[in-house]
C-alpha positions in Angstrom: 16.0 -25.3 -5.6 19.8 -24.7 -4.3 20.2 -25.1 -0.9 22.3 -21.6 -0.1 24.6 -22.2 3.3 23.9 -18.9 5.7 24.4 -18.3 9.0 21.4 -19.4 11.3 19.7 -16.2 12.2 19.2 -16.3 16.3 15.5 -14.9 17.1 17.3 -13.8 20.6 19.9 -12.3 19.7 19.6 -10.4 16.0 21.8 -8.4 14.7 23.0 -5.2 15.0 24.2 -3.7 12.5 27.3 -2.5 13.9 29.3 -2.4 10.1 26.9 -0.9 8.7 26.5 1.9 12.1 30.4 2.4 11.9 29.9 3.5 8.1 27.5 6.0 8.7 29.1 7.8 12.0 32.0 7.5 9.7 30.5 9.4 6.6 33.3 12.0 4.9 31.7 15.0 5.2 31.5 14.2 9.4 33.8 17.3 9.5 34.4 21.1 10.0 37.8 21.2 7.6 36.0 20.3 4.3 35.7 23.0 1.3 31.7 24.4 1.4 29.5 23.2 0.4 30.4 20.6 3.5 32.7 22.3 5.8 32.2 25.0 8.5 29.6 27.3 7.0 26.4 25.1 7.0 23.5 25.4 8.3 21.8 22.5 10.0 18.4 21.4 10.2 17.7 18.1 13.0 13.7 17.3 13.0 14.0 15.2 16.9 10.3 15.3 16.3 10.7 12.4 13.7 8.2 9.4 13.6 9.8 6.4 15.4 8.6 3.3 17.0 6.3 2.7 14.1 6.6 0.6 10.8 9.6 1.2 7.9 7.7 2.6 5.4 5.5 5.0 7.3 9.1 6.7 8.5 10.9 6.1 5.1 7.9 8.5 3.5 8.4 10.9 6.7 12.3 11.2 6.0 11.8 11.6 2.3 10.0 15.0 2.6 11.9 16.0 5.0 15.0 15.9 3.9 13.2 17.7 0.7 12.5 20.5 3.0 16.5 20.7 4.0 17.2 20.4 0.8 15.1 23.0 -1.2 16.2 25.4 1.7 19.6 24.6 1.5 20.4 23.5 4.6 22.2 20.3 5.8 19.6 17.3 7.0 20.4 15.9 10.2 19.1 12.5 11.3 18.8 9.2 12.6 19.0 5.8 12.4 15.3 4.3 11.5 14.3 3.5 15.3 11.8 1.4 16.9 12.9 1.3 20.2 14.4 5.1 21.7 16.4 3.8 24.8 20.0 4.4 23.0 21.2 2.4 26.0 18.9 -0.8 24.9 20.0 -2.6 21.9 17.0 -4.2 21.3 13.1 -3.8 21.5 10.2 -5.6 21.5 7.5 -6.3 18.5 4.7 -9.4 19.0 6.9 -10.7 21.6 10.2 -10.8 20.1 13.1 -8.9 20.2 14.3 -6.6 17.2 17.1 -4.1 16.7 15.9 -1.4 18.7 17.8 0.8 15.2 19.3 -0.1 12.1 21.3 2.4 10.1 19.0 3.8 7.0 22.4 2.5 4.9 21.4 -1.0 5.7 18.4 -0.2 3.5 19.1 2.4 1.2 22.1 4.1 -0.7 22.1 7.7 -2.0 22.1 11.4 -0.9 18.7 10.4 1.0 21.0 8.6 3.7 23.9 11.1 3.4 26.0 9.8 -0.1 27.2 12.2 -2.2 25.5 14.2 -4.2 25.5 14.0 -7.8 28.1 16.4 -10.2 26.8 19.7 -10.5 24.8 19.7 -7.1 26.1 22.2 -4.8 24.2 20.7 -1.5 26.1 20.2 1.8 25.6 16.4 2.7 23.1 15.0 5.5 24.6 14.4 8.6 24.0 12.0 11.3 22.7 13.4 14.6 25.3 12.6 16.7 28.1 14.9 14.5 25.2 17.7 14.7 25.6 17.7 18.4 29.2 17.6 18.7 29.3 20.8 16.2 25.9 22.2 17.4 26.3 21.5 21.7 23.3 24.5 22.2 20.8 24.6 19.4 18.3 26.8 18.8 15.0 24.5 19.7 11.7 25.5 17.9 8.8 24.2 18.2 6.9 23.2 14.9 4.1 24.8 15.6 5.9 28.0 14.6 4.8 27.4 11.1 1.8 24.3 11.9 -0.4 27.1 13.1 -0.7 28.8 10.2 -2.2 25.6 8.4 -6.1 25.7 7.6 -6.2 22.4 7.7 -5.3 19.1 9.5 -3.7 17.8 6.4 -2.6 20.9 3.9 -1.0 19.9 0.7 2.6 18.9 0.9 4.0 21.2 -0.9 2.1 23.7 1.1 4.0 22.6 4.0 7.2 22.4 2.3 7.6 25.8 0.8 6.5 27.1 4.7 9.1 25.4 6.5 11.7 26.4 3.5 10.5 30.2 4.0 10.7 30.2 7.5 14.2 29.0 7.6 15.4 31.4 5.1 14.2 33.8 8.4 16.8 32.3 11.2 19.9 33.3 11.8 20.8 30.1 14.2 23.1 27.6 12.0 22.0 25.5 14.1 18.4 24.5 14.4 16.5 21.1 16.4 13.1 20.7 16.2 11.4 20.1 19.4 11.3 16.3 19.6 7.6 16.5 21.7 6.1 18.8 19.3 3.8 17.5 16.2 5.4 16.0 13.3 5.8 18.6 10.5 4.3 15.6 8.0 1.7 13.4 10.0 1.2 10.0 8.6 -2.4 11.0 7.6 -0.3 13.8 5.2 0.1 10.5 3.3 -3.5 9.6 2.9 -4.7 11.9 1.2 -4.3 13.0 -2.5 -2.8 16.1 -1.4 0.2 14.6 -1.1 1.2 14.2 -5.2 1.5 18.5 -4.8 4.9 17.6 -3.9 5.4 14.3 -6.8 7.2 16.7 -9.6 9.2 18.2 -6.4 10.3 15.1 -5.8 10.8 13.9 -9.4 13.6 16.4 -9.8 15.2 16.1 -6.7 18.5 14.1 -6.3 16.8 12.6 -2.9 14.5 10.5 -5.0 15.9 10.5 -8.2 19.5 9.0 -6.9 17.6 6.8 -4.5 19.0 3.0 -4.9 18.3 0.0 -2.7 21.8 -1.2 -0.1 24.9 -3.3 -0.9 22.6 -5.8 2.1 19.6 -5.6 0.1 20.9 -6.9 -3.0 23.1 -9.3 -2.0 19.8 -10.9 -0.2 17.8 -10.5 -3.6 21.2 -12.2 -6.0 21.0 -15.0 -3.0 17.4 -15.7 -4.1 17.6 -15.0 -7.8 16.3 -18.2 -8.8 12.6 -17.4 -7.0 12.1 -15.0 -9.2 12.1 -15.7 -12.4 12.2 -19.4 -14.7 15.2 -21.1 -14.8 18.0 -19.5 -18.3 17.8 -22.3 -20.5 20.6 -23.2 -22.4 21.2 -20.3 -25.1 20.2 -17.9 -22.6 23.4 -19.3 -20.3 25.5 -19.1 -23.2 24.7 -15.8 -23.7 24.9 -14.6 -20.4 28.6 -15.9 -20.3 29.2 -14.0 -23.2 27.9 -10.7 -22.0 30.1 -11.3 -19.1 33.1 -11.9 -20.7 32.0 -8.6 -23.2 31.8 -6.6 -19.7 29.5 -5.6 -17.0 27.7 -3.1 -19.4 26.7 -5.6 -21.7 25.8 -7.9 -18.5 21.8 -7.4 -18.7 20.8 -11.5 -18.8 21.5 -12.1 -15.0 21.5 -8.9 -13.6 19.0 -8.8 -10.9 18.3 -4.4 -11.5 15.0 -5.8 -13.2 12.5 -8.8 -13.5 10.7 -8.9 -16.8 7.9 -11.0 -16.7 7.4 -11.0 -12.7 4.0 -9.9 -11.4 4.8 -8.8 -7.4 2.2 -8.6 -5.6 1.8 -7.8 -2.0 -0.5 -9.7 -0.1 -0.9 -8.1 3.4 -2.5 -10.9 6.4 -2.2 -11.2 10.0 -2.8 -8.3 12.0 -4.0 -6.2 8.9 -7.5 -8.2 9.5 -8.0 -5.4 12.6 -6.3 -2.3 10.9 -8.6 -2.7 7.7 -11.6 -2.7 10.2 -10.3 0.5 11.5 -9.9 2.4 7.9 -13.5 1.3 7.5 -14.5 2.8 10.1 -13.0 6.1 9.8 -13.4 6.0 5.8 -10.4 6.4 5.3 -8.8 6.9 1.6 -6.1 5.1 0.0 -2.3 6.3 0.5 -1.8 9.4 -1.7 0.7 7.8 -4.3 -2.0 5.9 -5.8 -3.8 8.8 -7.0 -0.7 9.5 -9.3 -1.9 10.1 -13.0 -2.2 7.1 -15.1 -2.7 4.4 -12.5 -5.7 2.2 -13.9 -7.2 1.3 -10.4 -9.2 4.1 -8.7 -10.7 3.8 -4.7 -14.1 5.5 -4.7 -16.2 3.8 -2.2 -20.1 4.1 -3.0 -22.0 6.8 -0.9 -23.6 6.6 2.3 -22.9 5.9 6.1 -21.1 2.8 7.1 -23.6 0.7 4.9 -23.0 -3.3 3.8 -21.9 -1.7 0.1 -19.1 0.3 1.7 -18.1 -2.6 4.2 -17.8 -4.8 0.5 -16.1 -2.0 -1.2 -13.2 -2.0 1.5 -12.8 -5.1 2.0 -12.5 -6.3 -1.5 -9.8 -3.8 -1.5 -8.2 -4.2 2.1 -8.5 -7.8 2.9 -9.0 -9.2 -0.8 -10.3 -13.2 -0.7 -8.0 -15.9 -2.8 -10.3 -16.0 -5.7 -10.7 -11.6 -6.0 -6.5 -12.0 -6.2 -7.1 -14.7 -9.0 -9.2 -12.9 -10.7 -7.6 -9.6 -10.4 -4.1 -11.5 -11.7 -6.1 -12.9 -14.6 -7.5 -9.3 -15.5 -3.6 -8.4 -15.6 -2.7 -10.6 -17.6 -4.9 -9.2 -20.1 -3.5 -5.4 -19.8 -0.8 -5.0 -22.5 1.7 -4.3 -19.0 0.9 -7.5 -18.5 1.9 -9.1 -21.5 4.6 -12.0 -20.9 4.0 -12.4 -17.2 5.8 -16.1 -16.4 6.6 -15.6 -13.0 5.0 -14.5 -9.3 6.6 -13.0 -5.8 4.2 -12.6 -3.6 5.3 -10.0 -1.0 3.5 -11.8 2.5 3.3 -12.2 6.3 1.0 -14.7 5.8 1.2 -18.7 7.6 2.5 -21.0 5.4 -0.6 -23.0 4.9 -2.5 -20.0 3.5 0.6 -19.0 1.2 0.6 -22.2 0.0 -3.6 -22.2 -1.1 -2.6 -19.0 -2.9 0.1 -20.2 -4.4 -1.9 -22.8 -5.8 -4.9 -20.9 -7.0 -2.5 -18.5 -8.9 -0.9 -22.0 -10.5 -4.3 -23.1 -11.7 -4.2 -20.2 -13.7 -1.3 -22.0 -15.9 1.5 -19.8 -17.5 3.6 -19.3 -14.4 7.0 -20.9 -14.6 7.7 -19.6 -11.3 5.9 -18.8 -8.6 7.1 -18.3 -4.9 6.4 -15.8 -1.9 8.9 -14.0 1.1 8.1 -16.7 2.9 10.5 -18.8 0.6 13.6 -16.6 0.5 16.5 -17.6 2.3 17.5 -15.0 4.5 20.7 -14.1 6.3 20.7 -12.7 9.6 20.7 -8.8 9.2 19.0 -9.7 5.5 16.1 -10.9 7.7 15.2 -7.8 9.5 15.1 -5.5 6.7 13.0 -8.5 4.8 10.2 -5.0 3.8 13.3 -3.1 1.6 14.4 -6.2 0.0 10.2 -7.2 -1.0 10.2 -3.3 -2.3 13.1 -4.1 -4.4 12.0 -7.1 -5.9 8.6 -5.2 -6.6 10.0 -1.8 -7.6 11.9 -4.0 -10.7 9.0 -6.2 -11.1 7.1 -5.7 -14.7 3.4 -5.6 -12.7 3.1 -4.9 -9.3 -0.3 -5.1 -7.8 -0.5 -3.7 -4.1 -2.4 -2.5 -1.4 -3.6 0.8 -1.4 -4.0 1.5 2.0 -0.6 0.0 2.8 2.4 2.6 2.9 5.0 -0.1 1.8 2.9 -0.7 -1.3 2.4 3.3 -2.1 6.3 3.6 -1.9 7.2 0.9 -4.4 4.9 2.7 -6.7 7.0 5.8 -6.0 9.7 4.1 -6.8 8.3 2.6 -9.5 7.4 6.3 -11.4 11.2 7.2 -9.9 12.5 4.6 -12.1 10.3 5.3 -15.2 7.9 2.2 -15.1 4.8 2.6 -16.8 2.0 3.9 -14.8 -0.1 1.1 -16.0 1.8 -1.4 -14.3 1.4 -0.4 -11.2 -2.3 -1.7 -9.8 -3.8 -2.3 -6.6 -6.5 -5.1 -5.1 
């Protein structure tokens, strides 16, 4: 495999982002002189109560819907930077030892109206804003507390829409342009919201809302993915290069052969380890369902644990599904293969935080299968610096253009690829989980 020259990444010192930070505060519509619907008469909507200090994908689903709720009400979306660490005078913090960017701008992960882009023709929404424009325009906001509309919930975890046609109708109520959401109260959409099958009230929502639908993965996130195009699928053979240097010189429309915007033939899977031993003891314990996306119509693989109270059946049932054993993957890949989505798999990316010597048994087992031209894992990829910190968007790339993806159900990074997935029209049936 090529040998690709990057800068060394420094696990002391990593990056910060600051290009990517400049673009953001920089964003056009960062002003009170534009024509509406950006300009002087919106109204703002900042959620300080956002989740932080927790992983990617738990907050990527958070900001999703909640820019939804802006969005459906008409107001502008004010946020932040995905944050681990809230000290804005402390560049970095701290995870299993180690220091990592205490934020990184959602543009190093993401492009779209999501992260404040422009919206598409005929969409007369104002922009989202970063916070820090909000509170040079808005120096006093109104500051609510959430439970204005959380108390009138039945439930712990109401249906998403549920919540999102509440908060739209209450702020159809407030005369304030300017409204902050107290950043001690609950969060308007818990991480349990997720986990339950409540949450697909809000999928056709989302299906026809520019948030999602114009959703697409950073300029940093597919430079990494081009940099590491040959892990992913065989090697063109000889037509195949001739006819990719035809379709170049044709034009970029007729450029499909080594485009990286999908992988047929890839089966990604994502094979959680480490510290997930612990958290998979803990959903047994409190039963706890798979993320809501995986109860999406048409997905083949169903969690419905057998009945009864913390018996040996039920500790099986989740960890078969939770903590899957080489040979279950094997098998499970060889049941695939079967499906008609699964016709024509030659390659495998296996999404991982695993140690190198249990990556490589896997990779092994998966070989003796036979018909896999290519198979690899993250921990192959050669990573540049500020590629390496955002390593969970560019897996959910690879995966989201995959042909198969089988996941984790209990994992949120796994439940968003397969939004993505229905996003970008895959079939259903290709989306699985252990």
């Amino acid at each position: 495999m090529p040998q690709l020259q990057v800068e060394p990444i420094d696990p002391l010192h990593p990056p910060l982002y600051e290009e990517y930070e400049a673009h953001e505060l920089g964003l056009p519509q960062h002003s009170t002189s534009l024509p509406p619907p950006d300009g002087s008469g919106r109204r703002f909507l900042f959620p300080a109560n956002h989740m932080w200090g927790i992983g990617f994908n738990n907050v990527l689903q958070e900001h999703l819907l909640l820019a939804q709720v802006a969005y459906l009400a008409n107001w502008t979306f004010v946020f932040n930077p995905y944050t681990w660490h809230w000290d804005p005078n402390e560049p970095y913090g701290d995870y299993g030892g180690k220091p990592v960017p205490s934020r990184i701008p959602w543009h190093a992960f993401l492009q779209g109206p999501l992260v404040g882009d422009t919206f598409p023709d005929g969409y007369t929404h104002p922009r989202a804003v970063r916070k820090e424009f909000f509170k040079e325009i808005c120096p006093q906001p109104e500051i609510i507390n959430s439970s204005v509309v959380g108390i009138h919930f039945q439930e712990n975890y109401p249906a998403a829409m549920e919540i999102t046609n509440a908060w739209v109708d209450y702020l159809q109520t407030l005369d304030n342009p300017c409204i902050e959401i107290n950043g001690w109260s609950p969060h308007i959409f818990d991480v349990g919201a997720f986990m339950t099958p409540r949450i697909s009230t809000i999928f056709d929502s989302l299906m026809h809302s520019p948030l999602l639908r114009n959703l697409e993965w950073s300029s940093l996130v597919e430079s990494v993915i081009s940099m590491n195009i040959h892990l992913l699928r065989p090697k063109l053979t000889r037509l195949q290069r001739i006819w990719a240097s035809f379709a170049r010189f044709l034009g970029p429309q007729a450029d499909d052969t080594p485009s990286t915007t999908s992988f047929p033939g890839l089966l990604a899977m994502h094979v959680r380890r480490g510290d997930y031993e612990v958290h998979c003891y803990a959903l047994e314990e409190l039963m706890a369902p798979m993320q809501g996306w995986y109860t999406l119509p048409g997905i083949p693989d169903r969690f419905v644990p057998p009945p009864g109270n913390k018996t040996e059946e039920q500790h099986k049932y989740f960890r078969d599904h939770c903590w899957p054993t080489i040979d279950q993957m094997v098998n499970k890949i060889r049941d695939v293969r079967a499906t008609k989505e699964g016709a024509g798999l030659n390659s495998v990316y296996i999404m991982t935080n695993g140690n190198p010597t249990y990556v490589a048994a896997l990779e092994k087992a998966i070989s003796e299968l036979g018909g896999f031209k290519v198979i690899s894992s993250s921990r192959d990829m050669v990573w540049t610096p500020e590629g390496k910190y955002i390593s969970q968007a560019v897996d959910m790339a690879i995966a989201n253009r995959a042909q198969i993806f089988i996941g984790n159900g209990f994992s949120s990074l796994s439940s968003n690829v397969v939004l993505m997935r229905f996003k970008d029209d895959m079939p259903p049936g290709s989306n699985r989980m252990w």
